[in-house]
N, C-alpha and C positions, 0 to 999 in steps of 0.2 A: 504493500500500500504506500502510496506516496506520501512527503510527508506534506501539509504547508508551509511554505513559505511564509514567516511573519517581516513584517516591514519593521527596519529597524522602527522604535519611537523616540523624537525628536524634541529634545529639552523646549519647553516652553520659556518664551523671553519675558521679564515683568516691565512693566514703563506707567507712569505717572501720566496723566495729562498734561500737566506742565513739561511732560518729557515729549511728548509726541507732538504736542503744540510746537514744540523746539523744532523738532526732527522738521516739519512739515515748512515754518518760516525760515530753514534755512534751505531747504532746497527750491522755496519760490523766488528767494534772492540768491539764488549759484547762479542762476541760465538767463541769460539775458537775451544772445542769439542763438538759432537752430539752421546748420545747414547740413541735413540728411537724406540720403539716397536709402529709397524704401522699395519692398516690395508690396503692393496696392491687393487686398483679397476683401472683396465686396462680396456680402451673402449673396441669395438667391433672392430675387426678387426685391430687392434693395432697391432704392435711387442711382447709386452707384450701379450697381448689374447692370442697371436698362441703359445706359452709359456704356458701358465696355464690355456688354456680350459677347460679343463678336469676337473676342479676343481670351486667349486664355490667362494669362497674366499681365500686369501693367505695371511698369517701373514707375514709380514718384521720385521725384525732386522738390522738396523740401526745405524752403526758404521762411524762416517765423524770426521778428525781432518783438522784442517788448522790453519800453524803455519806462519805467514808472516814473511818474511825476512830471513830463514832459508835454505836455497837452493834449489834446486830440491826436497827433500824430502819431501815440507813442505803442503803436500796435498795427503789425502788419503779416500779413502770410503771403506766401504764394506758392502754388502746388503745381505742379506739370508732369502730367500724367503721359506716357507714349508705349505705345504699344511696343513688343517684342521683336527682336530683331532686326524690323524696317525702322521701328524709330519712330511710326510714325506718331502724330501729336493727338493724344485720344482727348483731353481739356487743361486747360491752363488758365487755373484760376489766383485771384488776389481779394483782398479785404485788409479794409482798416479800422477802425472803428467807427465808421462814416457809411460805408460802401463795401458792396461788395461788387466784382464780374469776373464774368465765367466765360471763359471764349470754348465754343466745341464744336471744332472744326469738320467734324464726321458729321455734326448735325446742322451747319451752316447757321449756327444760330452765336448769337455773345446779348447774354444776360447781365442786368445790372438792377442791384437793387439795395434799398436800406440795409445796413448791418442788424439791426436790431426788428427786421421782419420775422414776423411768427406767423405771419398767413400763408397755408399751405395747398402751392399750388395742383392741381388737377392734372400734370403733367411730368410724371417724375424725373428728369432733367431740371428741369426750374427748380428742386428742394436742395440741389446740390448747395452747401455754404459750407465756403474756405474759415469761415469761422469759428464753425464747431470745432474743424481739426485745430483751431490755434487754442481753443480750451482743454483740447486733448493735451496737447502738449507743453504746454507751460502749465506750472505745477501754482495752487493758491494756500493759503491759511486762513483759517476763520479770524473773522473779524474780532476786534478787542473792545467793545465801548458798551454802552450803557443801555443801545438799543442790538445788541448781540453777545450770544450769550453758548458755550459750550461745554458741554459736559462725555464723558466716557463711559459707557459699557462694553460688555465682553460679551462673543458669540461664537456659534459653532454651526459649523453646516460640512456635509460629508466629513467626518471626522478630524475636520481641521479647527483651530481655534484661534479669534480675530478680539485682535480692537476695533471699536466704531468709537470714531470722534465725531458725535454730530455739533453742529450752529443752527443755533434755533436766532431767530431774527424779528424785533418787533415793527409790526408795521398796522398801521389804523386802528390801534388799540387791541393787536391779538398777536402772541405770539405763533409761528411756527415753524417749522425745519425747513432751510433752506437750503445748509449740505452736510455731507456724511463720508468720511474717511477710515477707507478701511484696514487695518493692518495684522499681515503674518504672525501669528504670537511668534514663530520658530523663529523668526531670524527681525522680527519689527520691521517690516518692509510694507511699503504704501502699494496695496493691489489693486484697490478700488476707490471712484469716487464718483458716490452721485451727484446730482444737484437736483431741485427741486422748486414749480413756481409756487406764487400765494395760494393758489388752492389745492396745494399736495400733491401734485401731478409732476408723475419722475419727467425732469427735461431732458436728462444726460446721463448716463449709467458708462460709468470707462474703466476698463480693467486693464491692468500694466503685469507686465512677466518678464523675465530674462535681463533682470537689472545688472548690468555691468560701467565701469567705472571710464571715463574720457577724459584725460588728465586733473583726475583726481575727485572729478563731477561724477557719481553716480546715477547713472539715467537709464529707462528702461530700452530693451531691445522691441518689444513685443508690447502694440499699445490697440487693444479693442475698443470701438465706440460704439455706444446702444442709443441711438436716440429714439423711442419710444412714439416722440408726437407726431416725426415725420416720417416712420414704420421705416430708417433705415439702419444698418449694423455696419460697421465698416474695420479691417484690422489692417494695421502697419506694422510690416518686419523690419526693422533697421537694419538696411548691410553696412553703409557708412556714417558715420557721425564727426561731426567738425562744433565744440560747444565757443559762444562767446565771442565767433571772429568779426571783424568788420564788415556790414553787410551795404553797397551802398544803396541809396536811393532809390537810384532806374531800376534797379532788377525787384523793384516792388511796380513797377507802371507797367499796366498791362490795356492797350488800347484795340476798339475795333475792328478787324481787316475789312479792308475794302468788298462791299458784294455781298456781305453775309445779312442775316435777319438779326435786330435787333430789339430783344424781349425788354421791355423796363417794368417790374412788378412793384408792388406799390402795398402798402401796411393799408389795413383794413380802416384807419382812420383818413387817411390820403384818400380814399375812395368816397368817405362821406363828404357834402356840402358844408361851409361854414355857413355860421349865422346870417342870412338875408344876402347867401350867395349862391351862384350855379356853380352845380360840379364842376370841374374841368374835363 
């Protein structure tokens, strides 16, 4: 009879809140820029998929800065996506905190729209935002003041066992969770983070794996994103990573080609009349 196999078991690490809080505010000040070469793997039926069907896998190129305390400017992506071995250019998007477009060359279309759009269009190409991916990868900490407020429990799911750091956030007189950070008891490592809007509605669910260290900056190789509201899932493999270098300007302007169709989608308030006006 054979025997089983038991998996070794793996000491449990302890940490404080004030410890994890630490862990978390210093890895959201290590990274300032990101310039990484990814491998692109879109679920089935994703936003992404209807984008890059046709294709078996899609290389990204990975350009994200975030400069805090610098104005409006101080956040930028840009992602360029190309098909395998032709190279060819599957979309090539940017955002800032302003704006976002989407040029997709397969689809003859270049999208542009508010950064802070939560209306979801009927077409799934238009849900694509370089946005998300820039909250994938730049790391935050809960806020510190008088209208936020965080506390820690412990949890288990498939015989693993986690920290949750939730931020609970007061707003119109009602407190409630706005994000939750989740950590490996084995080694205290950050594998999850959701976030969450005023009415309890997950925005964001991202799960990180394969943390390895980039002159000394610990950052994940392997980063899943769940966005829930716009039903799409999307993971990045890191093959290369460059943390911190100077990244300049232009290679954030992404204008659009001559010929193609231009979508401009608009927030659901953009769309109503003001007072004793015609829509536009």
């Amino acid at each position: 009879m054979k025997k089983t196999e038991r998996l070794p078991v793996l000491a449990l690490q302890t940490a404080t809140l004030e410890d994890l809080l630490g862990r978390l505010e210093r890895q959201a000040d290590a990274v300032h820029t990101i310039n990484a070469e990814a491998e692109l793997v879109p679920a089935t039926g994703s936003a992404y998929s209807g984008v890059i069907e046709q294709y078996h896998d899609v290389k990204a190129f990975v350009l994200a800065e975030q400069r805090p305390g610098t104005g409006a400017n101080s956040r930028h992506i840009r992602v360029l996506g190309q098909a395998p071995i032709v190279r060819k250019t599957v979309f090539d998007m940017v955002a800032d905190e302003r704006e976002f477009r989407i040029s997709l060359p397969t689809k003859n279309k270049f999208v542009v729209g508010p950064t802070a759009l939560e209306r979801r269009s009927e077409k799934p190409i238009e849900n694509l935002r370089p946005q998300h991916l820039f909250e994938a990868l730049f790391f935050s900490a809960p806020e510190r003041g008088p209208r936020a407020q965080a506390f820690l429990e412990e949890n288990e799911f498939s015989g693993r066992r986690y920290y949750a750091v939730t931020e609970i956030a007061e707003a119109d007189g009602a407190w409630r969770p706005a994000r939750r950070w989740w950590f490996d008891r084995t080694d205290l490592a950050l594998v999850r983070v959701q976030s969450f809007d005023t009415e309890g509605r997950l925005l964001a669910d991202i799960h990180y794996g394969q943390w390895q260290e980039t002159d000394g900056i610990p950052y994940p190789r392997a980063i899943e994103l769940v966005r829930p509201q716009e039903d799409y899932r999307l993971k990045l493999i890191v093959k290369k990573l460059a943390l911190n270098q100077p990244l300049p300007a232009e290679r954030f302007r992404l204008e659009p080609p001559a010929g193609v169709e231009t979508v401009e989608l608009k927030s659901a308030s953009a769309d109503k009349p003001d007072s004793g006006k015609e829509p536009r």
